[in-house]
C-alpha positions in Angstrom: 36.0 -291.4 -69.0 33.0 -292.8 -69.0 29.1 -292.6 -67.6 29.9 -293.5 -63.9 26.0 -293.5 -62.3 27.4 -294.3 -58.6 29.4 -291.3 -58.6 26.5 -288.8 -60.4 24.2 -290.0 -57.9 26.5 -289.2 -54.8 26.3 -285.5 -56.4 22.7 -285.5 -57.1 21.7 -287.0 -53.7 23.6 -284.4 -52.0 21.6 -282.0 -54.0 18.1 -283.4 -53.8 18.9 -283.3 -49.8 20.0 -279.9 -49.7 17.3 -278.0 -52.3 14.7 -278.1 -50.4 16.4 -275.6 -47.5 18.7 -274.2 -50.0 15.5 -273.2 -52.5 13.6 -271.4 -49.5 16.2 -268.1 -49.7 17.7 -268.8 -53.2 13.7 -267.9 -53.6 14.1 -264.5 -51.9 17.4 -263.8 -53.9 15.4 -263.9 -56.7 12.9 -261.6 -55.8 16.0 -259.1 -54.8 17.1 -259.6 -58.0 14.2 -258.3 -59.3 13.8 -255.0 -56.9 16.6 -254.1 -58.3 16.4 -254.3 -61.9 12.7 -252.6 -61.5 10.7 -255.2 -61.2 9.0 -254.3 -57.9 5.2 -255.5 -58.6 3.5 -259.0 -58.5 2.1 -260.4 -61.3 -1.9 -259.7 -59.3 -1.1 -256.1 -59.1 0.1 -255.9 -62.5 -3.0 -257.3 -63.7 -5.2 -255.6 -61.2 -3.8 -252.7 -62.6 -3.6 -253.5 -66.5 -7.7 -253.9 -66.5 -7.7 -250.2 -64.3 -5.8 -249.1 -67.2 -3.1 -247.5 -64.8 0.3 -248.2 -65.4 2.8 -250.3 -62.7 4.9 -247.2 -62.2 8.1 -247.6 -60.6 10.6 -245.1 -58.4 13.2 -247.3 -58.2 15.2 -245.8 -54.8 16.9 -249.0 -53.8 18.8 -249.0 -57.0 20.3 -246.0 -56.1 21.2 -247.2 -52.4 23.1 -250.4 -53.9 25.1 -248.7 -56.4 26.1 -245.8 -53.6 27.2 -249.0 -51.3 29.0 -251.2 -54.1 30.6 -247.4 -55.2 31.9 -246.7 -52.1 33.3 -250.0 -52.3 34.8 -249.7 -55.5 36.4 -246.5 -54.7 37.8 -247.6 -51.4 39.3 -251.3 -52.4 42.6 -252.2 -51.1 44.9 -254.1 -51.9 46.9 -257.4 -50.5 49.9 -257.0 -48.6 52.1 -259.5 -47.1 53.8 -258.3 -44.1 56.6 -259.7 -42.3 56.4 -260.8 -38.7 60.7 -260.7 -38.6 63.3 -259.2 -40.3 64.7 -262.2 -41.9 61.2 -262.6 -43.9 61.3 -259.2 -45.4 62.9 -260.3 -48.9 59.6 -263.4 -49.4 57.4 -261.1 -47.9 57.6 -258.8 -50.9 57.9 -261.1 -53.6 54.5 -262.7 -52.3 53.5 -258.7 -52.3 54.1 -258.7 -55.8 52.9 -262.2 -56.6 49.3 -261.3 -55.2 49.4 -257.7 -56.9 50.4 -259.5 -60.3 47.0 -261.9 -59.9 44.5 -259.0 -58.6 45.7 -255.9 -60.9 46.8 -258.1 -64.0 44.9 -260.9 -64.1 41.4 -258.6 -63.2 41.1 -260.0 -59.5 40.1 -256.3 -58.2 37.3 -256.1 -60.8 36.2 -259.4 -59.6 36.2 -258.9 -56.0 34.0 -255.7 -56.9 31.7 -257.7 -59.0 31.1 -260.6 -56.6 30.5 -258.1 -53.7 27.8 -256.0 -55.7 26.2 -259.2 -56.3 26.5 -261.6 -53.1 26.6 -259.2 -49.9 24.8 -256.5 -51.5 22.1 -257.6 -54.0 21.3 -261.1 -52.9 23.4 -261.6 -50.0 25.6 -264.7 -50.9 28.0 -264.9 -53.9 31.1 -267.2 -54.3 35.0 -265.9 -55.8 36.9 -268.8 -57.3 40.6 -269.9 -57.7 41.2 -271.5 -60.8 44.5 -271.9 -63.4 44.1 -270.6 -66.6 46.8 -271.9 -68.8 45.4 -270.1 -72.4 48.5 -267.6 -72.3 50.8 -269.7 -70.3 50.7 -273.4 -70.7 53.4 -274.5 -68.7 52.6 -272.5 -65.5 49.1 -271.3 -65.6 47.7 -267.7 -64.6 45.7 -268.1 -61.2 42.3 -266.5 -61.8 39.7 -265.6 -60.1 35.8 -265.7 -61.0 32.5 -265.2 -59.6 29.9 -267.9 -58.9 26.1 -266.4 -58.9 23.8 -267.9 -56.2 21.8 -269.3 -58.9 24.8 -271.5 -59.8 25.4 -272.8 -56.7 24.6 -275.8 -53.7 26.3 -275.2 -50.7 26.1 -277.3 -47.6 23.3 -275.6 -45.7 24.4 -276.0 -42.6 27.8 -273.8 -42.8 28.9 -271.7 -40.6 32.4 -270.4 -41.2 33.4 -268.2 -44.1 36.6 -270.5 -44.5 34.1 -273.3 -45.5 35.8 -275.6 -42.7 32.7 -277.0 -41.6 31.2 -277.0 -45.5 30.5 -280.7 -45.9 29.9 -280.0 -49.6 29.4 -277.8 -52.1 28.3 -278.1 -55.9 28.0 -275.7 -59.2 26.9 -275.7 -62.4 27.7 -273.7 -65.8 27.1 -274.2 -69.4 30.2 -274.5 -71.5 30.6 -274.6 -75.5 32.2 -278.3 -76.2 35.5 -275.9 -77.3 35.5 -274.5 -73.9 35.4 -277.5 -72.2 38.6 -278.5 -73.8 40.3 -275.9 -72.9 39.2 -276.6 -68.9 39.9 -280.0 -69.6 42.5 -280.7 -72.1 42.7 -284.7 -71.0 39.7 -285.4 -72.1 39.7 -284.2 -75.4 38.6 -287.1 -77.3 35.9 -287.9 -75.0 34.3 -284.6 -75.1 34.2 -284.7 -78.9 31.8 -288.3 -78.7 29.5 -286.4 -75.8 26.0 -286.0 -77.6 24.0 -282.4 -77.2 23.1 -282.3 -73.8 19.3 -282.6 -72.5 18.4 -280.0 -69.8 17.1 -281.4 -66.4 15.5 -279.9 -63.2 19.1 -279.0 -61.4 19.5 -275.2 -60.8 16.3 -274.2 -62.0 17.0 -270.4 -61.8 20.5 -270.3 -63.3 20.6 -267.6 -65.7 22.6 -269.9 -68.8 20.3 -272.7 -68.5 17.3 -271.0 -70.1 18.2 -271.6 -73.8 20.2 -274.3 -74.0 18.4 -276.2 -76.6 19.3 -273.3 -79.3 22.7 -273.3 -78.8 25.7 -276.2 -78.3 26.1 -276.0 -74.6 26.9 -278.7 -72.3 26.3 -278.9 -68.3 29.6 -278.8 -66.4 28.9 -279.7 -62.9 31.5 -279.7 -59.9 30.8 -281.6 -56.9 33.2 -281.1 -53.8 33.3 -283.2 -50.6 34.8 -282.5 -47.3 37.3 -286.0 -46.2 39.8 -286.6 -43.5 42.7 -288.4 -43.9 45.4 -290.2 -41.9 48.6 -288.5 -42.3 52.1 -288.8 -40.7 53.5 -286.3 -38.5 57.3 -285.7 -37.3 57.5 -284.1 -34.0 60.3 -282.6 -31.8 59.5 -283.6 -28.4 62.1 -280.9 -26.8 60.9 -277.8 -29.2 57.2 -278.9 -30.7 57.7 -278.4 -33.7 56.4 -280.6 -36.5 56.3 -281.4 -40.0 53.7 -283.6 -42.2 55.5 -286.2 -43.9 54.7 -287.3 -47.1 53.1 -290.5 -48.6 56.0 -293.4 -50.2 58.5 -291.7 -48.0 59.0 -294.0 -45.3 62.8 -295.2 -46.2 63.5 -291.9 -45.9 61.9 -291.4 -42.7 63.7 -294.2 -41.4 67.0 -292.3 -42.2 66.3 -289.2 -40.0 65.1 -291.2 -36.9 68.3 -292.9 -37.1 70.3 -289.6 -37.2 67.5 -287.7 -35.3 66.5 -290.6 -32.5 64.5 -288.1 -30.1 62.1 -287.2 -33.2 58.5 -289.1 -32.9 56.5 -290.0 -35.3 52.2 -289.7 -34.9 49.4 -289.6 -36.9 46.7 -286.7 -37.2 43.4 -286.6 -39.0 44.4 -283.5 -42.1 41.1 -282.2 -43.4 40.9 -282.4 -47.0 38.6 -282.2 -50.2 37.9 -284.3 -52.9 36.8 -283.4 -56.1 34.4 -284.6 -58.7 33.7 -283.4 -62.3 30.7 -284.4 -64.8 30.4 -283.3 -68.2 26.8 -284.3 -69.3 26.4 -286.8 -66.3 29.7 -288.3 -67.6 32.7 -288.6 -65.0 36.0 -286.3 -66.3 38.1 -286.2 -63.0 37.8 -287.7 -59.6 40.8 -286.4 -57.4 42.6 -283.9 -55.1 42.0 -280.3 -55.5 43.3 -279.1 -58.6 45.7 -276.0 -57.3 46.9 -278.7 -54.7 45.9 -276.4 -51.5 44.1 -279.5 -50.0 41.4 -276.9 -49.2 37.9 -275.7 -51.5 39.2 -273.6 -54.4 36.9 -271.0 -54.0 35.7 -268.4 -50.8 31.8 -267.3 -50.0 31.1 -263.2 -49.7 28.4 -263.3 -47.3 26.4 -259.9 -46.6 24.5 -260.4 -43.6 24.1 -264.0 -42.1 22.8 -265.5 -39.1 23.7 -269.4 -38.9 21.7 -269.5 -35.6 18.4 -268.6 -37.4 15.7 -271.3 -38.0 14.2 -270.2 -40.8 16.6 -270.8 -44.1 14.7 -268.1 -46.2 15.8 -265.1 -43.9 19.7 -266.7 -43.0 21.2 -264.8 -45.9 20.1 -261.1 -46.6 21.8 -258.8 -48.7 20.5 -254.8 -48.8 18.1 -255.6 -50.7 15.9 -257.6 -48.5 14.9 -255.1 -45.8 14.2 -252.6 -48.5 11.5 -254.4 -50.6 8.5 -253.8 -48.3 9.1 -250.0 -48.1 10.0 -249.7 -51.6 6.5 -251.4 -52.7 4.6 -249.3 -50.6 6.8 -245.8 -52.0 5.6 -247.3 -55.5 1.9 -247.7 -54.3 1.1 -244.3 -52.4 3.2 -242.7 -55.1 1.2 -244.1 -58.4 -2.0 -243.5 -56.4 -0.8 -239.1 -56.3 -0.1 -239.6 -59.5 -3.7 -240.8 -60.3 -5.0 -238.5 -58.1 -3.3 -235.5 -59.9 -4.7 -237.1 -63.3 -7.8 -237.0 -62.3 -7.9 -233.5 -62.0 -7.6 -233.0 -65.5 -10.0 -236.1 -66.3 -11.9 -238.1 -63.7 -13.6 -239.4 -66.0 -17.7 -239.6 -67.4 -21.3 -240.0 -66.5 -23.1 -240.4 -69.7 -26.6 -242.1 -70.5 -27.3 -244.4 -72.6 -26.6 -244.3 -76.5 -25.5 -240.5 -75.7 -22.8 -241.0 -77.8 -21.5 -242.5 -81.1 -18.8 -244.1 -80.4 -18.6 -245.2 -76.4 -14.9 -246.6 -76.1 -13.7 -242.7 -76.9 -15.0 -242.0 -72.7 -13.1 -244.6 -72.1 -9.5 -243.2 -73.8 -9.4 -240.2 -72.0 -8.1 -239.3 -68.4 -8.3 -242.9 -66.0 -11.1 -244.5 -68.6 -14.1 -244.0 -65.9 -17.1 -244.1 -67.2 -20.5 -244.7 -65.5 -23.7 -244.9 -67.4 -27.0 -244.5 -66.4 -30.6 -245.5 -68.0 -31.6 -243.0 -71.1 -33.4 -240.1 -69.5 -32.1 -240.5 -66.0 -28.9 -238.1 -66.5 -28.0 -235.3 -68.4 -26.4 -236.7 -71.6 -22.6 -236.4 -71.2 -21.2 -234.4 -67.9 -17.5 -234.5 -66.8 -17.5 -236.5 -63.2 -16.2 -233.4 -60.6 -12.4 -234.3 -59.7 -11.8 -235.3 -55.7 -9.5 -233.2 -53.6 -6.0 -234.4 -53.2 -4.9 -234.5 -49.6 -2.1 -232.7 -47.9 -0.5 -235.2 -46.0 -0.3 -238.2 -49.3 2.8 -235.7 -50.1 4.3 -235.4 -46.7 3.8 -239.6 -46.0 5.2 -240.1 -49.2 8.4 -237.8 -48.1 8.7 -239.8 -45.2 8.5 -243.1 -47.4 11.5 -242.2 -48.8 13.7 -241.1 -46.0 12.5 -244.3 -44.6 14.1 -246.3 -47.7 17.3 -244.0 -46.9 17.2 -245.3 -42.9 16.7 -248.6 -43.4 19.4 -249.3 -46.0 21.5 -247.0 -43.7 22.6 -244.6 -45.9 22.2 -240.9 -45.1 22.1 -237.4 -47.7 25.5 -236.8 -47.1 26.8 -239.9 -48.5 24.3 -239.6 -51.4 26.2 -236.3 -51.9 23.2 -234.2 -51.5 22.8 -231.5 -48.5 20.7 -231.7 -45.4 17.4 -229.3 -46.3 16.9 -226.3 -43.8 20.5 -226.7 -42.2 23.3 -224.5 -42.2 26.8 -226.3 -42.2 30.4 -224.8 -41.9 32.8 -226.5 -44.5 32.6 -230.4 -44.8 33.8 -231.5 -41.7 30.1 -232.2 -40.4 29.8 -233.7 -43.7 32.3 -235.8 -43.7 31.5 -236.9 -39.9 28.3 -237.7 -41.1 29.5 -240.2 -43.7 31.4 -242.2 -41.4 28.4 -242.0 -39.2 26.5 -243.3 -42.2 29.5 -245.9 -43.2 29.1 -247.8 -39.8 25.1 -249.0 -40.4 27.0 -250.4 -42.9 30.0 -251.8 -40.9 29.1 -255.6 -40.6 28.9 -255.7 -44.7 32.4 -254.5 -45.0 33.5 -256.8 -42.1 32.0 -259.7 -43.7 33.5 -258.8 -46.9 36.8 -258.1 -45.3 37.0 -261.5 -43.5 36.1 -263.4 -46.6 39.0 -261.5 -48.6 41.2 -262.3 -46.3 41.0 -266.0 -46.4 41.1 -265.8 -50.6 44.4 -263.9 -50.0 45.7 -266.9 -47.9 44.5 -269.5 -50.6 45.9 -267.6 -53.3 48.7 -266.9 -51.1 49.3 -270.9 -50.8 47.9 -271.7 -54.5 51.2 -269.5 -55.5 53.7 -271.6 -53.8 52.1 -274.9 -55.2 51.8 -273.7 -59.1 54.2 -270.9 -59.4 57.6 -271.9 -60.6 60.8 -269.9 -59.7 60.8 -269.2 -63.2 57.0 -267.4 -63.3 57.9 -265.7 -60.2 60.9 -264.0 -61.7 59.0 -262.9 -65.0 56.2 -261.4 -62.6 58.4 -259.9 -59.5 61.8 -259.4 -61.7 63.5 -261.2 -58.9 64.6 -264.7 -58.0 62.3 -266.5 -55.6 63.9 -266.7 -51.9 64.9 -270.2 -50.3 61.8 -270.2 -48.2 59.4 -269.1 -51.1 58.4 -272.5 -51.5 58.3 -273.3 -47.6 54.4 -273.9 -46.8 55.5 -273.4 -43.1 56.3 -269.5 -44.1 53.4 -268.1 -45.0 51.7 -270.0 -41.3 54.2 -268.5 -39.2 56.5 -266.0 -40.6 53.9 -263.6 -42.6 50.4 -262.4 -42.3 47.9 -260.8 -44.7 46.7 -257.3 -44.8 45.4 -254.5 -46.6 47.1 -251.5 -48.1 45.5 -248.9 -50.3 45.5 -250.1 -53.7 47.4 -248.8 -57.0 47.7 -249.3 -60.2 51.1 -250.5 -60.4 53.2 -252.1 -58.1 56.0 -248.8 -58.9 53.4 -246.5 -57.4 53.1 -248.3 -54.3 56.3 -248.2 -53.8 56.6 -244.6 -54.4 53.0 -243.6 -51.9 55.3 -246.1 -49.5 58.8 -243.7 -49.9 56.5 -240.7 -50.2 55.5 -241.2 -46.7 58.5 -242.5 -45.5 59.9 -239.1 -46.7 57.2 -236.9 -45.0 57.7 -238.6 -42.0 61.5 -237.7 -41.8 63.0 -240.5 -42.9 66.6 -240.4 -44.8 65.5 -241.1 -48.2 66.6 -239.4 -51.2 64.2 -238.2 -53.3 66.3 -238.9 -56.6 64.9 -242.8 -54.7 61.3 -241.2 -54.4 61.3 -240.1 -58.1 62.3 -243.3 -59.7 59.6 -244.8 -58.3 57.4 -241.9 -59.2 54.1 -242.9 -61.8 55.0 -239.6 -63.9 56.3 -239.3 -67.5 59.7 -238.0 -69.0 61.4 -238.3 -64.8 65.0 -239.6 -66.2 65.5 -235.4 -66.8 63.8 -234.8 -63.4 65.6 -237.4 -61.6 69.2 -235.7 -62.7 68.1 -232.3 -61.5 67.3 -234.0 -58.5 70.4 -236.0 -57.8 72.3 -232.8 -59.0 70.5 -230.5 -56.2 71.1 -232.8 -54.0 75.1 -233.3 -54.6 75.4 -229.8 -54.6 73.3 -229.7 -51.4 75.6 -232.8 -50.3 78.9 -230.3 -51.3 77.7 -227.8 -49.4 76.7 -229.3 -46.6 80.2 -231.0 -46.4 82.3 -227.9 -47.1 80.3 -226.5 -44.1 81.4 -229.0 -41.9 84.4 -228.5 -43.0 84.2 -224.9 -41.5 82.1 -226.2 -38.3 84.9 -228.5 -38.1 87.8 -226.1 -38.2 86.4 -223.4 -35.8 85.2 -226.4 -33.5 89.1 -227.4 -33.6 90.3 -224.0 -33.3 88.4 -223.1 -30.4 88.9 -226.3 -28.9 92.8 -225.9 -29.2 92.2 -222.3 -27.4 90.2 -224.2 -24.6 92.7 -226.4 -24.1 95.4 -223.6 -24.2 93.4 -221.7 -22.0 93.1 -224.6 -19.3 96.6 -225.5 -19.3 97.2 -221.2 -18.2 94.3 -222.4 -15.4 96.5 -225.4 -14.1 99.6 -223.2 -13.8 98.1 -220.6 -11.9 96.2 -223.1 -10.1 99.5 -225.0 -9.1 101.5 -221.7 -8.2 98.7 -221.0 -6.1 98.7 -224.1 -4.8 102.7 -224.2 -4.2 102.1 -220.5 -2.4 99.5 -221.6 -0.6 102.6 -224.7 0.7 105.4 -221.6 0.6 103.0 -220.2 3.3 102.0 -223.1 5.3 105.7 -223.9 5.8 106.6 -220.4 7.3 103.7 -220.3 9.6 105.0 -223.9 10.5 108.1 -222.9 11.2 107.2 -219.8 13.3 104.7 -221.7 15.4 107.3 -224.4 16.1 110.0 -221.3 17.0 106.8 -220.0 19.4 106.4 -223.3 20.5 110.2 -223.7 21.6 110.3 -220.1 23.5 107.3 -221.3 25.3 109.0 -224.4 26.0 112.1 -222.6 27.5 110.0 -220.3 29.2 108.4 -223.1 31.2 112.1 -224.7 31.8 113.4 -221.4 33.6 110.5 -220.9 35.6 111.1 -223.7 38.6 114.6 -222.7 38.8 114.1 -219.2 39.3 111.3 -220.3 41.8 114.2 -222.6 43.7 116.6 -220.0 43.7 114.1 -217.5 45.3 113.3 -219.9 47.7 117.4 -220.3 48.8 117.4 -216.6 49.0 114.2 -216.7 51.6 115.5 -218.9 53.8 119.1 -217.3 54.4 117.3 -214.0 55.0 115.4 -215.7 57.9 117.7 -217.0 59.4 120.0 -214.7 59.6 118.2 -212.3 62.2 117.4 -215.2 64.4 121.0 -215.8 65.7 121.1 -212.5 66.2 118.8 -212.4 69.0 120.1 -215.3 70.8 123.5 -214.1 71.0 
């Protein structure tokens, strides 16, 4: 490669436009750099005070709030996990799982994160993590890194918006490498780093830390220059389902081949946002390309503490803690040096002396706050001791409140400092610990921000994996075999998602917290399965005790169903004895109960019969009476008329 000036000056361009905003809070950072390290006076008041001879005392309090913040932090981080949205996805699920814990726990990702919080959202407000393949221990594959960029190193687009840098425009950074390592980032280049001359320093990133002595030592400037681009790709849709796939550049015999097997597929085009990028070694041009993990997307994710893109002024867009702490802080270190003088002077206040009273006149002025005030010779009383002033009640009771006001502001409270509330009586820690969280949500839209920025490094690392990770790295870091749809880029967009789990040191104790609970909760695990995963020593013996109780638990629990079994048979066969003696009473009830409804039949018919008959002899004997009647009557009546 050579010196390409076209292409340095499309960097520097970019850069001269965007200093100007970009320098107005990279400005403040600095300042909040310096409240925290101690440096909390201007150079007038530490002059103002040099010729008072008073010291620039300093009670650093906000150092004390940022490292109780980035603590909490620390102790609280969680880990990536990649959960499944369907039970088919389980198996790649986990092996990303493991991928991701490899990179954060191995490969120092954790520490990292924790680093480029305390410094970004925290201290200055902005820091950047980036992705990057470090092929020093594996040259074939790479170990995907991570790395913090300061604020100082930095030119970002100042118009951004979105913490996934999708309306970034362009970005830029700066180190200082040794020409050694500068081979090893750029192993193409070799020979052309070795005719690079020393470098010259120049006005770009003024504050960064590296660039101060570069002319005693061999560095060279290594400068990255990223640009947003769109480009026209194909797209192969399914009209009936909607699905799609992007189809590949030099692939177009191919795609002739499935729209002749496939003809209701259509083919379109879409604009795919991309990112070109650009890298300089002393001004000279090393690589112009794609992205180097092949993500089509900025290798790297900003951790943004507080940050209000609607805000005109670019000085006050990005705070950290910091920010809203420095006027307080500088007045806490005023009121309480000017106590402190006030309690000196007590002991000194100093002299009124006349003229030639003493020998030597610079011993007045080495004792107690150097006051000395002269007067003509025989207009005083030689050498007196100036009377001391009284020291007012309420300078300690404002300077009290000073401090409780540094604790308000940066939202932290005495119970997250670990200290106890003065003049209160508490039961337990339960209003202690209410009072944390209490204290913890000031702080919630730092831990959001944070959280949201994580979770779009997790999907480019997520995504880096599939592109640089062969099946043969994934086995020697998950001890498995990658999945058929490890390598699928449609998986991890529709089939996973990304979220957090408390963190471990190992991936075994994961999985044992994970079967631990599982247990607790009720679940039928074994805990010969819980111990294996256990993170103690010497469990092989432990683990045999284990699976011994349990068989013999096992045994026993079988040989008693064997007895529940037998006495549940037993009585069951008496049941079933007992209900056939039920149906054969029943049914010589029943065939009673017929004996005696065909005997009652019987008789009712015989009843029925002798009624019957009855009824028959009646009109005769009423016929026969009647024949009897009439011969009695007339009878008599020829009698008379003989």
């Amino acid at each position: 490669m050579a010196l390409d000036r076209q292409k340095w000056s499309e960097y520097y361009e970019a850069y001269r436009d965007s200093i100007s905003m970009i320098n107005q809070y990279t400005q403040q950072m600095m300042e909040d750099l310096k409240f925290y390290h101690g440096d909390q006076w201007s150079q007038e008041e530490k002059n103002w005070l040099s010729k008072q001879r008073r010291n620039a005392l300093v009670f650093n309090k906000v150092k004390k709030i940022v490292n109780l913040i980035s603590g909490y932090q620390r102790a609280y981080r969680m880990a990536y996990r990649v959960t499944p949205r369907e039970l088919g996805a389980t198996s790649t699920a986990n092996q990303l799982t493991k991928s991701l814990f490899y990179i954060m726990n191995d490969c120092g990702g954790y520490y990292t994160l924790s680093n480029a919080f305390l410094q970004g959202p925290v201290k200055t407000g902005l820091s950047l993590v980036n992705l990057w393949l470090d092929r020093t221990e594996d040259p074939i594959n790479g170990d995907l890194k991570l790395s913090m960029v300061p604020y100082s190193a930095m030119m970002i687009d100042p118009y951004f918006t979105k913490f996934d840098l999708s309306d970034c425009g362009f970005f830029g950074r700066r180190s200082w490498l040794s020409r050694e390592q500068a081979k090893g980032l750029l192993p193409w280049a070799e020979k052309e780093l070795e005719k690079i001359p020393k470098t010259n320093k120049d006005s770009m990133y003024p504050t960064l830390a590296a660039g101060k002595n570069v002319h005693h030592s061999d560095l060279h400037k290594y400068d990255e220059f990223w640009q947003q681009q769109h480009e026209k790709v194909k797209i192969l849709v399914d009209p009936n389902t909607g699905e799609w796939r992007e189809w590949g550049k030099g692939q177009e015999d191919r795609l002739k081949m499935v729209l002749q097997k496939m003809p209701n597929l259509k083919v379109t085009e879409r604009l795919k946002r991309t990112v070109n990028l650009k890298i300089f070694i002393d001004e000279n041009i090393m690589y112009d390309g794609k992205d180097p993990l092949g993500i089509d997307d900025y290798n790297f994710v900003p951790f943004v503490g507080y940050y209000d893109p609607e805000h005109t002024e670019f000085a006050e867009k990005i705070q950290g803690i910091i920010r809203p702490l420095r006027d307080p802080q500088t007045e806490a270190n005023r009121r309480r040096s000017k106590m402190l003088d006030l309690i000196d002077s007590q002991i000194n206040s100093g002299w009124k002396a006349e003229e030639d009273s003493v020998v030597n006149p610079e011993s007045l002025y080495q004792s107690g706050q150097g006051k000395v005030v002269w007067t003509k010779t025989g207009k005083g009383a030689g050498v007196e001791k100036m009377p001391p002033g009284d020291i007012p009640q309420g300078m300690f009771r404002l300077a009290s409140q000073m401090d409780q006001d540094i604790m308000d502001i940066g939202g932290v409270n005495e119970d997250m400092m670990g200290q106890a509330v003065q003049g209160e009586e508490r039961s337990g820690v339960q209003l202690s610990t209410q009072r944390r969280v209490q204290g913890m949500t000031m702080l919630a839209e730092l831990f959001d921000n944070y959280a949201e920025s994580k979770r779009y490094l997790g999907e480019k690392l997520a995504r880096a994996i599939q592109m640089n990770y062969t099946s043969a790295k994934i086995m020697h870091v998950t001890g498995e075999k990658p999945s058929a749809e490890f390598y699928n880029a449609e998986f991890g967009r529709y089939r996973v998602f990304l979220e957090e789990a408390v963190i471990t040191r190992t991936q075994k104790q994961m999985e044992f917290q994970q079967l631990l609970t599982l247990k607790q909760l009720g679940a039928p695990v074994p805990w010969a399965s819980v111990m294996q995963s256990a993170p103690i020593e010497n469990k092989d013996e432990l683990i045999k005790t284990v699976q011994s109780s349990e068989q013999a638990q096992q045994q026993q629990q079988s040989e008693y169903s064997q007895l529940v079994n037998a006495k549940a048979q037993e009585d069951l066969a008496d049941a079933q004895e007992s209900r056939t003696d039920s149906e054969l009473n029943r049914a010589k009830t029943m065939k009673e109960l017929d004996q005696i409804d065909e005997d009652r039949m019987l008789r009712l018919l015989e009843v029925a019969k002798d009624l019957s008959e009855a009824e028959n002899e009646k009109p005769q004997q009423q016929d026969n009476t009647q024949t009897r009647t009439k011969r009695v009557t007339k009878g008599p009546q020829n009698t008379k008329g003989a």
